[in-house]
C-alpha positions in Angstrom: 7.3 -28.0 -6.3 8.3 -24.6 -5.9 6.4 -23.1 -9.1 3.3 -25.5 -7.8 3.2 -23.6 -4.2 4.0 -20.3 -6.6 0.6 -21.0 -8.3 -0.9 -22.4 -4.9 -0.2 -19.1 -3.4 -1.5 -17.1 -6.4 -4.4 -18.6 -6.4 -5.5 -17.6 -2.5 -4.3 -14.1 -3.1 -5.9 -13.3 -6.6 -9.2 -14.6 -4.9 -10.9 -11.5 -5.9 -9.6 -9.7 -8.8 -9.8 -6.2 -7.3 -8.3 -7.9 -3.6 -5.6 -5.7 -2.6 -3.3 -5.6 0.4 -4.5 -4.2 3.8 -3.6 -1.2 4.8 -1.0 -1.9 7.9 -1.5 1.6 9.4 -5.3 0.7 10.1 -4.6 -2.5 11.5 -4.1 -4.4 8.8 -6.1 -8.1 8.7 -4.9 -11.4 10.4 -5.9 -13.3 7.6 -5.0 -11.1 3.9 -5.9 -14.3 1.6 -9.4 -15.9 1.9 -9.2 -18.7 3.5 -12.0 -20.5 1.7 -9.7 -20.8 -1.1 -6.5 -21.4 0.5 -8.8 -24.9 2.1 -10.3 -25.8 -1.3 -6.5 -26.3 -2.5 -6.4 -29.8 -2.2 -2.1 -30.1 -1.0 -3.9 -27.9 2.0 -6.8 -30.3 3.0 -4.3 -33.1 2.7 -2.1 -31.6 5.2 -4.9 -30.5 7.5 -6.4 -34.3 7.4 -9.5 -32.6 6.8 -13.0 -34.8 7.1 -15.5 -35.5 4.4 -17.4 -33.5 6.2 -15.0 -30.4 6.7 -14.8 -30.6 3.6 -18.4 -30.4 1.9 -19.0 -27.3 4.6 -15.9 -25.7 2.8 -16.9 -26.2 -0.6 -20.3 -24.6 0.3 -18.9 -21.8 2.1 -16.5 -21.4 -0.8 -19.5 -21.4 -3.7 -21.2 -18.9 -1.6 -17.9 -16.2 -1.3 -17.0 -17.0 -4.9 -20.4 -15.8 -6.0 -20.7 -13.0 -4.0 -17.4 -11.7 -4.3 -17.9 -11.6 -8.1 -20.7 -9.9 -7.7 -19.2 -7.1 -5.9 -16.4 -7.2 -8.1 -19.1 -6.4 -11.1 -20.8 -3.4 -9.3 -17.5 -2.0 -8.6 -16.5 -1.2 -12.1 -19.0 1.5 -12.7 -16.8 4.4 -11.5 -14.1 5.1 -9.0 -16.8 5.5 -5.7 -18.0 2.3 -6.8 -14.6 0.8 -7.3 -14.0 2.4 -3.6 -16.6 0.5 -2.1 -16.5 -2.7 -3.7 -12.8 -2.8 -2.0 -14.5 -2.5 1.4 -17.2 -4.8 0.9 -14.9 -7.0 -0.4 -12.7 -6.8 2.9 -15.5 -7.1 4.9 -16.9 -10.4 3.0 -13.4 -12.0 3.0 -13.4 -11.8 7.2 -16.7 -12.8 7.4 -15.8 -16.0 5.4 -12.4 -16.2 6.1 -14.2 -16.5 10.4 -16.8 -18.6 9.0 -14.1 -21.3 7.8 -11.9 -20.9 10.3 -14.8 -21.9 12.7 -14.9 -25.6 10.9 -11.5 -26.2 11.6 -10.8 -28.0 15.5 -7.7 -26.4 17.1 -4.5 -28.3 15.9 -6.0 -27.5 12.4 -6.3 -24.1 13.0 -2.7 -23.9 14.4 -1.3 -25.6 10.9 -3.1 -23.6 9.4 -1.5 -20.3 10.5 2.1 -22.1 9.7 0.4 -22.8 5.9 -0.4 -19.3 5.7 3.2 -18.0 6.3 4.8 -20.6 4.3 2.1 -19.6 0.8 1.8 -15.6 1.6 5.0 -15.0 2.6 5.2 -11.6 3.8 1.6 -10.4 3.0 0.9 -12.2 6.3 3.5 -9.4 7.9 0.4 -6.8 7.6 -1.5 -9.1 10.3 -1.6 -7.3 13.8 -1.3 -10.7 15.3 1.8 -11.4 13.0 3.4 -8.6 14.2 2.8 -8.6 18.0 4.3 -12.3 17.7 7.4 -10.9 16.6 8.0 -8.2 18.6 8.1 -5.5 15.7 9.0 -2.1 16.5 7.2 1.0 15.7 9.6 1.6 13.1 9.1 -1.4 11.1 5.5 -1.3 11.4 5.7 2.6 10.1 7.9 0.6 7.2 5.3 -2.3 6.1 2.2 1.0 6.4 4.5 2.3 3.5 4.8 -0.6 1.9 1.2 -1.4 1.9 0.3 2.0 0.8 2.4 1.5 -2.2 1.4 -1.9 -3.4 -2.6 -0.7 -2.8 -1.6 2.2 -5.2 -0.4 -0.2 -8.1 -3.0 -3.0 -7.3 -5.8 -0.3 -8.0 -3.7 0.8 -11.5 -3.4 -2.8 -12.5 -7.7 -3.0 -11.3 -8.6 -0.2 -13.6 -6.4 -0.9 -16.7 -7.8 -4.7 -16.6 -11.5 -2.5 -15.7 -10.9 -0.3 -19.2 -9.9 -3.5 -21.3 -6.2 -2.3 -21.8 -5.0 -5.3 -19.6 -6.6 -9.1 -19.9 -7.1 -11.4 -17.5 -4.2 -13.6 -18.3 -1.9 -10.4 -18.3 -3.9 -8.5 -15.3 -3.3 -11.7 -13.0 0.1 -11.9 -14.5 0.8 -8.8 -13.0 -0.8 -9.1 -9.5 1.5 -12.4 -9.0 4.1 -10.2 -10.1 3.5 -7.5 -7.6 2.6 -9.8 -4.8 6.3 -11.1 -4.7 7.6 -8.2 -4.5 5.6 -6.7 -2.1 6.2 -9.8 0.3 9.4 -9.6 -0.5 9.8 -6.3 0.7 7.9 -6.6 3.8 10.3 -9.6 4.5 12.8 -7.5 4.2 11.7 -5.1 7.1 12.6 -7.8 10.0 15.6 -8.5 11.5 18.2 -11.1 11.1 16.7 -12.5 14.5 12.5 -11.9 13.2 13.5 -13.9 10.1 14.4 -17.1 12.0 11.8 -17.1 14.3 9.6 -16.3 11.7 11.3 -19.7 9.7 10.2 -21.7 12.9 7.2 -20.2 13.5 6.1 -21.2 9.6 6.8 -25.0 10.2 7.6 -28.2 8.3 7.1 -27.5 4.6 3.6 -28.5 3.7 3.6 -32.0 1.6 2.5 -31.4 -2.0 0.7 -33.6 -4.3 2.8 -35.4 -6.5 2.6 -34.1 -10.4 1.2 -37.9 -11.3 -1.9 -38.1 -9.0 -4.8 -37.5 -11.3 -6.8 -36.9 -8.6 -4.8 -34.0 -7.3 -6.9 -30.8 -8.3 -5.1 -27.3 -7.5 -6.4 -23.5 -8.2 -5.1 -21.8 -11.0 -3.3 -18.9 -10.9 -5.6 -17.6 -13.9 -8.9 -18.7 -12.3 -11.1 -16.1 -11.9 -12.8 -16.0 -9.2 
């Protein structure tokens, strides 16, 4: 179960494959995955209860990101302005979508949803402004996950451009951004009190109920999807 929620969580963060971090000194972004993705994972519309009909506006909404995130992906490998831009786009088109879905959800979904999102992105979710207002987090430690953020930004964008040259391949590229995503929320974790990680335990939730390995009609993301 643990490697499935691994891939799970993977697989909302590696939505794009230039997506990087916000930048916590500018505010960061309550929502850092796309949450498209995170409700086409099918352990996550089980838990919500989600409708038949939640569900077909979701898998629309998700077609449409998908397509026109790749597309901005494409345009941003012709040089380094390019590459620049494409990141903001690409922020911009995730919080479009990311309100867009949120908007389908009533307000207990939404609520379960928030604990989800702690429990699969860890703490990438500490860059939220929300986040850290709900756990009282000093100046300090906010100055702490900036730094942070800076620094996994800087070796998200060497991992973009050596995947962007050919020296890295997809398998190996999205190998790496799993790889740097635990660390980074490991680190931000790090940053909070003994006191902020408890409440930070409670405010995640009961565990969300995965599918069992057997159900053949249990479809997940994979980590090495490109999206």
């Amino acid at each position: 179960m643990k490697t499935l929620l691994s891939a799970l969580c993977a697989a909302l963060l590696c939505g794009c494959a230039t997506a990087q971090i916000p930048d916590a000194k500018s505010g960061g972004d309550d929502h850092p995955g796309s949450i498209p993705i995170l409700l086409g994972l099918d352990p996550v519309r089980q838990d919500l209860k989600l409708s038949s009909l939640q569900c077909s506006l979701i898998d629309a909404m998700r077609a449409e990101y998908k397509a026109r995130s790749r597309k901005i992906t494409q345009m941003g490998t012709a040089d380094d302005d390019a590459a620049l831009r494409a990141g903001w786009d690409l922020r911009s088109l995730r919080k479009q979508y990311n309100g867009r879905a949120l908007a389908v959800l009533d307000p207990s979904q939404a609520d379960r949803l928030r604990q989800i999102e702690r429990q699969m992105l860890g703490g990438n979710l500490l860059t939220s402004t929300a986040e850290q207002k709900l756990l009282g987090l000093s100046q300090q430690q906010q100055q702490q996950l900036a730094s942070i953020a800076r620094s996994s930004n800087s070796k998200a964008a060497a991992i973009n451009a050596q995947a962007s040259s050919g020296k890295l391949s997809p398998f190996w590229s999205d190998i790496k951004r799993h790889q740097l995503q635990g660390a980074t929320s490991r680190q931000m974790l790090s940053v909070l009190t003994g006191q902020q990680r408890k409440q930070w335990l409670v405010l995640s939730g009961q565990k969300m109920g995965l599918p069992k390995i057997q159900d053949p009609s249990a479809r997940t993301e994979s980590i090495f999807e490109a999206y």
